[in-house]
Phi, psi and omega in degrees: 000130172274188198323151166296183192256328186239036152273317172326301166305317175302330174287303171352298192273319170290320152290349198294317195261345176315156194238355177293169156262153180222142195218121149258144160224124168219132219079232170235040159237155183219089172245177190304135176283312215294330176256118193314299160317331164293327170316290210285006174242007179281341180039075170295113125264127191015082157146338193304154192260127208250128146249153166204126194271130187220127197210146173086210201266146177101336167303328173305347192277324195255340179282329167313312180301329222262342178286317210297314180306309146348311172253006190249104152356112170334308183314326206259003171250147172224199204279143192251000000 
């Protein structure tokens, strides 16, 4: 099973006003971070290994956030 619906969102809301591009690959797929559905049909599962490009202004900003989300035991994220 890939990313849950609700680590997914967290990415989603942190991104929606960035103005960087944000990309996951996992394999040989690559997609928009900013959409939720594109997460959740990239199907990561638990362990899997995400790359992710983050470009333009404002990245320096979103990577933290976007690890915390990342990394964190389903149980231990909440709505950021």
């Amino acid at each position: 099973m890939g990313l849950h619906t609700r680590p997914a969102t967290n990415i989603v809301r942190i991104l929606q006003h960035a103005k960087c591009s944000v990309q996951f690959t996992y394999k040989k797929t690559t997609i928009n971070a900013k959409s939720i559905l594109s997460i959740l049909t990239l199907a990561v599962p638990k362990n899997g290994k995400l790359i992710v490009v983050i470009d333009g202004d404002g990245a320096e900003d979103i990577l933290p956030k976007l690890m915390r989300v990342l990394e964190s035991p389903l149980e231990d994220i909440s709505v950021l």
